[in-house]
C-alpha positions in Angstrom: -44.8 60.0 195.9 -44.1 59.9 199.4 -47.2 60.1 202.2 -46.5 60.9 206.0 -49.2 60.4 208.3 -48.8 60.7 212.2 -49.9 57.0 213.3 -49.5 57.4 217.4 -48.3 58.6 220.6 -46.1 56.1 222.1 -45.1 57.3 226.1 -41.0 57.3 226.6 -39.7 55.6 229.4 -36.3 57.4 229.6 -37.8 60.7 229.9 -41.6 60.5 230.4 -42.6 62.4 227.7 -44.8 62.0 224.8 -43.2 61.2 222.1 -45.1 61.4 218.4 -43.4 59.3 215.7 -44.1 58.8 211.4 -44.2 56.2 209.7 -43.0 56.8 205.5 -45.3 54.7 203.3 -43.9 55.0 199.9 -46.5 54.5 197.5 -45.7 53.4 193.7 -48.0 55.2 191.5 -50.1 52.3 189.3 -48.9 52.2 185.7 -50.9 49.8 183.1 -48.3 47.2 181.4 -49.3 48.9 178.2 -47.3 52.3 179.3 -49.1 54.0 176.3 -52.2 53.6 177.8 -52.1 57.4 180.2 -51.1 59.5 177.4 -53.3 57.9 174.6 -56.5 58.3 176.9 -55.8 61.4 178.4 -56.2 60.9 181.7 -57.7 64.0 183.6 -57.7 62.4 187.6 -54.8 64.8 189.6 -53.2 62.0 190.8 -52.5 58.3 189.9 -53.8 55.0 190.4 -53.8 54.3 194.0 -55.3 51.0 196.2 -53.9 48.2 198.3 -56.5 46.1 197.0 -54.6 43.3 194.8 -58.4 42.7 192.7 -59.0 46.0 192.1 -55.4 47.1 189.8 -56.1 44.5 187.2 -59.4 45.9 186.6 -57.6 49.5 186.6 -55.3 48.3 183.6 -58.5 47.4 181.5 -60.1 50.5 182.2 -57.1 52.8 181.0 -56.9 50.6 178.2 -60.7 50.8 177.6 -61.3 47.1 177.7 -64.6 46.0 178.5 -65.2 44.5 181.7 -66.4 40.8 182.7 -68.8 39.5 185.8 -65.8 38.6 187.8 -64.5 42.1 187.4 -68.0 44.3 188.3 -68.3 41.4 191.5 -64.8 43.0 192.9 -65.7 46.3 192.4 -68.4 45.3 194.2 -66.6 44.1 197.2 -63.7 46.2 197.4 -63.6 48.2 200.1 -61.1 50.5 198.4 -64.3 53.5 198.0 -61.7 55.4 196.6 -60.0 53.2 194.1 -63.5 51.9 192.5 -64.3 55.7 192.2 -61.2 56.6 190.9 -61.4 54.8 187.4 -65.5 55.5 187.6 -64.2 59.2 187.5 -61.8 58.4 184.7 -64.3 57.1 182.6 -66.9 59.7 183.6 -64.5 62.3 182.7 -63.3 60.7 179.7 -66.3 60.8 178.3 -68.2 63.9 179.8 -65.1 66.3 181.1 -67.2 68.4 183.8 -69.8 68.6 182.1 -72.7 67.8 184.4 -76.4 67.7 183.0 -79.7 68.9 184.6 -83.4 69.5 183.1 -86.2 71.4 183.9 -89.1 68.7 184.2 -92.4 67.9 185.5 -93.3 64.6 187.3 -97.1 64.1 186.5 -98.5 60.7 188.0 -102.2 60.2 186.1 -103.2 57.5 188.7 -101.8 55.5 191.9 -105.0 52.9 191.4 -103.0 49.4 191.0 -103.6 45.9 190.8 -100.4 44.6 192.1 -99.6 44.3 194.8 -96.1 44.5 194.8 -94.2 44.8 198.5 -91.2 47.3 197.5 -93.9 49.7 196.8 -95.8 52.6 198.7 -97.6 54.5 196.0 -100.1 52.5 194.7 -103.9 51.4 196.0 -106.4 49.8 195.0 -109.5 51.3 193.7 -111.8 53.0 196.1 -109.6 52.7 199.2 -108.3 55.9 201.2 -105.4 57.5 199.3 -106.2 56.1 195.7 -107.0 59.0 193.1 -107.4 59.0 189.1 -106.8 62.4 187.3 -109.7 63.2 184.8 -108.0 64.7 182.1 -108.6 67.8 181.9 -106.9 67.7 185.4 -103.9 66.2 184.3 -103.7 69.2 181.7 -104.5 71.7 184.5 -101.7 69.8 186.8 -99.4 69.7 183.5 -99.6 73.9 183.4 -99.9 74.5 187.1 -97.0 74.7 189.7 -94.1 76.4 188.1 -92.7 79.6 186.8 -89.9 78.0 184.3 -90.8 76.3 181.3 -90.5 72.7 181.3 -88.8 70.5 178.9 -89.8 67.0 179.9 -93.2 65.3 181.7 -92.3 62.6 183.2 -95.3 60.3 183.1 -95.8 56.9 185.0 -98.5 55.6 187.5 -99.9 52.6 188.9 -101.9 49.8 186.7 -105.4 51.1 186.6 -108.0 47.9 186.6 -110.8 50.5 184.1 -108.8 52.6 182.5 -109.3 51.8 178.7 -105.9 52.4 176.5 -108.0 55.5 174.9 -107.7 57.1 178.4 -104.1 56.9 177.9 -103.9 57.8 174.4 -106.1 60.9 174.8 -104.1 62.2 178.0 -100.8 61.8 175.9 -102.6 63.7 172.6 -103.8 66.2 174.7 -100.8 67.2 176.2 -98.7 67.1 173.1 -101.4 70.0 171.6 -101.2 71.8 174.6 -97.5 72.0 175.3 -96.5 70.9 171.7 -92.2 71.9 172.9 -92.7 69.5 176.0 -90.9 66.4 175.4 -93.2 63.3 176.6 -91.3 60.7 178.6 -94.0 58.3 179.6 -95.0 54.9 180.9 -92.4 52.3 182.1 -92.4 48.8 180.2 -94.4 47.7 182.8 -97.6 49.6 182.2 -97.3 49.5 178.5 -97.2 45.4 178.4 -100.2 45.6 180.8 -101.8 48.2 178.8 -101.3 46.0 175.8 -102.7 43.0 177.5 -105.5 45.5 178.4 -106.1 46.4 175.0 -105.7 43.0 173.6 -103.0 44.1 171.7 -99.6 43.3 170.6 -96.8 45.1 172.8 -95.6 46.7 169.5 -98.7 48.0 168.2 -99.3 49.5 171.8 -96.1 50.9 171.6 -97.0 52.3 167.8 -99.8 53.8 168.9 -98.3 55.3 172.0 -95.8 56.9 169.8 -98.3 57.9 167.2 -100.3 59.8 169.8 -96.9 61.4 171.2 -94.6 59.9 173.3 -91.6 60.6 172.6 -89.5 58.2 174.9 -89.9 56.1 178.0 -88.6 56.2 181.2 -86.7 53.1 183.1 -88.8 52.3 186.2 -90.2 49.0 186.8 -86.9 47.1 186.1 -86.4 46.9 189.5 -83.9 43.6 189.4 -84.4 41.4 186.7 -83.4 37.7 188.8 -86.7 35.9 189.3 -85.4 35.0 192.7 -84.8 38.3 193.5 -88.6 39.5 191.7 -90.4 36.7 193.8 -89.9 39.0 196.7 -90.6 42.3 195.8 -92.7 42.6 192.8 -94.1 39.1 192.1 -96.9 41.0 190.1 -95.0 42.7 187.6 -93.7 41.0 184.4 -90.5 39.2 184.7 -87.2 40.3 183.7 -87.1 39.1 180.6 -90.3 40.4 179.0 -89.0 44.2 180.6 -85.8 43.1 178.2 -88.5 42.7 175.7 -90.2 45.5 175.8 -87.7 47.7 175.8 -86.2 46.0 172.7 -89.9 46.7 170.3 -89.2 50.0 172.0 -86.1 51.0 170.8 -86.7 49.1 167.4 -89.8 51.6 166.6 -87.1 54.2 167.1 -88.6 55.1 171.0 -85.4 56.2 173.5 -85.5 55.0 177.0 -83.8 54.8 180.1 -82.7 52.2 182.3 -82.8 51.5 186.5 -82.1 49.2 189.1 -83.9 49.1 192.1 -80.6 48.4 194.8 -80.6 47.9 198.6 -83.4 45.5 199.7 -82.9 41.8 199.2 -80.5 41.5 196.1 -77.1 40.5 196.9 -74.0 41.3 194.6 -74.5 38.7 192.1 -78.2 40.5 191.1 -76.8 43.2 190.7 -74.3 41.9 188.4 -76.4 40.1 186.2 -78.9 43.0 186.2 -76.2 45.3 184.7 -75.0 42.7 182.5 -78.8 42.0 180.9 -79.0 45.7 180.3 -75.3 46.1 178.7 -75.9 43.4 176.4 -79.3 44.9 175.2 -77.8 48.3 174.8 -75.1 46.6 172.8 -77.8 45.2 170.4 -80.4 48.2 170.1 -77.9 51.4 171.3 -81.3 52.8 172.3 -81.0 52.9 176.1 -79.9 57.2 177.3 -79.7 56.5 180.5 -78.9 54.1 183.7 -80.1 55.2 187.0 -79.4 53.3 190.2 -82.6 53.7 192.4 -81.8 53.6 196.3 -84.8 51.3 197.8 -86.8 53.0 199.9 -88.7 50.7 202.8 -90.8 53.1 204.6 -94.4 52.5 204.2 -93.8 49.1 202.5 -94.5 45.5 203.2 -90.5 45.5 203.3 -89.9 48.3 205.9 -88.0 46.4 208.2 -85.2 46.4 206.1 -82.4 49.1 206.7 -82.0 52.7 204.0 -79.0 52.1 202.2 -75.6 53.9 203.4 -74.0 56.4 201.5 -70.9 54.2 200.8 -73.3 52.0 199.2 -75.2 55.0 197.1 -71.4 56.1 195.8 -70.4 52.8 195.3 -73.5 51.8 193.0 -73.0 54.5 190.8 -69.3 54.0 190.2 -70.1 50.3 189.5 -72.9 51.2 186.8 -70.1 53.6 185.3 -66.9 50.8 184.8 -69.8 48.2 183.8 -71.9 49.9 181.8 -69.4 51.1 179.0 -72.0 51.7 176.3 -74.6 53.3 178.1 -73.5 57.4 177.1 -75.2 58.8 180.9 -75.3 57.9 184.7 -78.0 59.3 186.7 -77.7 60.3 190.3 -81.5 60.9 190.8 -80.9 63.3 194.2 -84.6 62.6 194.7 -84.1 59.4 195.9 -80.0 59.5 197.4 -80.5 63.2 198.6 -79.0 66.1 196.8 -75.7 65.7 199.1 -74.8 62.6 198.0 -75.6 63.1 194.2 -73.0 65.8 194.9 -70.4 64.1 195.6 -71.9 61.3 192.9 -70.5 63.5 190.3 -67.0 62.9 191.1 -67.8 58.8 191.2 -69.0 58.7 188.0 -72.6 60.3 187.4 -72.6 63.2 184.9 -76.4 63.7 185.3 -78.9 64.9 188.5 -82.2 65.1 187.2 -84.0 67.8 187.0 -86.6 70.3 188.8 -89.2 67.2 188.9 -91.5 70.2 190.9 -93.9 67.2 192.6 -92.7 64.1 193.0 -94.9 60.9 194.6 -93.7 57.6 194.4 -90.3 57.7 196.5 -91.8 60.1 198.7 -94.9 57.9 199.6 -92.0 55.6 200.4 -90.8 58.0 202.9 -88.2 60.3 201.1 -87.5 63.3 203.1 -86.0 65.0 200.0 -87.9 68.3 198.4 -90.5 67.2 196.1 -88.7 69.5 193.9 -86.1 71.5 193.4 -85.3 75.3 191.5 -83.2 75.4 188.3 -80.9 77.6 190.1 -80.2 75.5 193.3 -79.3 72.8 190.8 -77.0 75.0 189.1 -75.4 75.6 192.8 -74.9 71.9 193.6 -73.3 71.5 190.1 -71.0 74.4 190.7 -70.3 73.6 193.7 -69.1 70.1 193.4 -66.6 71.4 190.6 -68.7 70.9 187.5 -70.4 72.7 184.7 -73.7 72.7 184.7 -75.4 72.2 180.8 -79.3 72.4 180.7 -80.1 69.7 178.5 -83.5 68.4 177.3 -84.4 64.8 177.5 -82.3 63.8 174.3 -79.2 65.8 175.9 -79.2 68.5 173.8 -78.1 71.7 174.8 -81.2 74.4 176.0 -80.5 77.6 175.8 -82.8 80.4 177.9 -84.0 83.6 178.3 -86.1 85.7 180.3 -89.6 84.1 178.6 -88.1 81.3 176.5 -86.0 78.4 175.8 -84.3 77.0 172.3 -83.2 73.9 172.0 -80.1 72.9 170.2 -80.8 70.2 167.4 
């Protein structure tokens, strides 16, 4: 392939004119040492392999040739400034395993409580009790909140909210009950790892009879927050009140083991530095190899306004692309990438679905957390403008429900493909 690109104006001094002059760079297209490797994967990019980055075509052969990556491999991709490159092989494997598919769901964020008794400093949502601001849903409010607000039926509640000092674990078992009898088709994603080991040290019980119960009153999975980054250096900083990495590990291990799906995140974009990241990933790819019961990784973009860590700078968009594509190449057994547009804007979860996400979220209708922390997003967004940004960026868009099955509408109902 040959590329021409006008480089200059150069002034001639025989005629004093303006000259314009090319320069022919002849690029070789990047083919693996295993030459099998294109036709046996079927690669679906319109072009070849391209970078001038020496680290970055070594990784390119393993990921043609599907071969897991290592820590020295995801801290390139890191580094590389090649944008294009990294997010070439993320789409490669994105599209390997999706094609266009891109997924969305109709959901509800419901947050019972923003009472808290950390005091963690990447965090704007939470109060302590009886200060301005701080609130706890009585629940027959969180029922009326749960039915109020939208005209689509919902397939998900996304529940999670701050570490209530009074609460009793009954509180949280009766709100999860109740809502399973009122909207028995709702799936029930609820309460990071974080709030149910403090609600088990609440309780005084076991984290896997907390989870049991949880699941016996009707949860049906749980969401990823709270992972923030696992390195205790990193933790010290930012959330020094939350458990450690390794008993979120933990938790999400009885989790999956009692046969409870969750996701996965990574808090990116304050203090960490590559290596975090790194590790972080690596912690959650070598959990997923063990239990398979992780859906879902989802890079969240820190937020510093209205935190004890606001003079730190947003994260860029090169950053935002760049973290997804990562997750993608590293995270080889995890089946979905999230671009959350609530927290990296819908624009940039666009264009995240040609860097390797193959999910956007969902409707989410009110949303707190991120935007106590000063997101300027919409606190929610319509099942067809999601549609539109799917379509738009070159995808198809499949309505899924929290397990990724198919949903199929009508005027006044949904089915669900099992």
């Amino acid at each position: 392939m040959v590329m021409v690109s006008k480089e200059g104006v150069v002034r001639s001094h025989l005629v004093g004119r303006k000259v314009y002059f090319v320069s022919f760079v002849v690029f070789t297209p990047f083919v693996p040492h295993n030459s099998t490797a294109l036709s046996s994967i079927g690669v679906t990019n319109s072009h070849p392999f391209q970078t001038d980055d020496v680290r970055l075509k070594p990784i390119a052969e393993k990921v043609l040739a599907r071969e897991r990556l290592n820590t020295d491999d995801a801290l390139a991709l890191y580094r590389a400034g090649d944008i294009l490159a990294v997010g070439w092989m993320a789409n490669h494997v994105r599209e390997r395993m999706h094609g266009d598919k891109a997924y969305f769901n109709v959901n509800r964020h419901i947050n019972p409580t923003n009472v808290c008794v950390a005091a963690c400093r990447l965090c704007a949502f939470g109060r302590k009790k009886d200060t301005p601001g701080s609130y706890t849903m009585a629940l027959e409010e969180a029922f009326e909140t749960a039915a109020s607000g939208y005209s689509e039926a919902v397939t998900e509640f996304h529940i999670v909210g701050g570490l209530h000092p009074d609460l009793p674990f009954q509180y949280f078992l009766d709100l999860i009950s109740g809502l399973k009898s009122r909207f028995p088709q709702v799936h029930l994603k609820a309460f990071t790892m974080v709030e149910v080991a403090y609600l088990a040290k609440r309780a005084k019980l076991s984290i896997a009879e907390t989870l049991r119960q949880l699941k016996e009153a009707g949860v049906d999975s749980l969401p990823g927050g709270g992972a923030e980054i696992f390195a205790d250096r990193v933790r010290h900083v930012i959330c020094d009140h939350k458990i450690d990495g390794s008993e979120w590990l933990d938790t999400a291990r009885l989790a999956h083991q009692i046969g409870l799906k969750s996701n996965a995140t990574m808090l990116y974009g304050h203090v960490e530095n590559d290596e975090d990241r790194v590790d972080h990933l690596m912690k959650l790819r070598s959990l997923q190899d063990e239990t398979n019961g992780f859906q879902t990784f989802i890079p969240l973009a820190f937020h510093p306004d209205n935190t004890a860590l606001q003079h730190l700078p947003k994260t860029t968009g090169m950053l935002d692309i760049k973290q997804i594509a990562v997750s993608r190449l590293v995270l080889d057994n995890f089946p979905h990438i999230k671009a959350y547009w609530q927290m990296m804007t819908a624009k940039i979860a666009q264009i995240a679905l040609r860097f390797g996400a193959d999910d956007i979220d969902g409707t989410v209708v009110e949303e707190k957390i991120y935007h106590d922390a000063g997101a300027t997003t919409p606190q929610g967004m319509r099942r067809q403008d999601l549609i539109r940004l799917i379509k738009e960026a070159g995808r198809e868009p499949v309505e899924r429900d929290t397990l990724y099955r198919p949903v199929m509408r009508t005027e006044t109902s949904f089915t669900v493909a099992v």
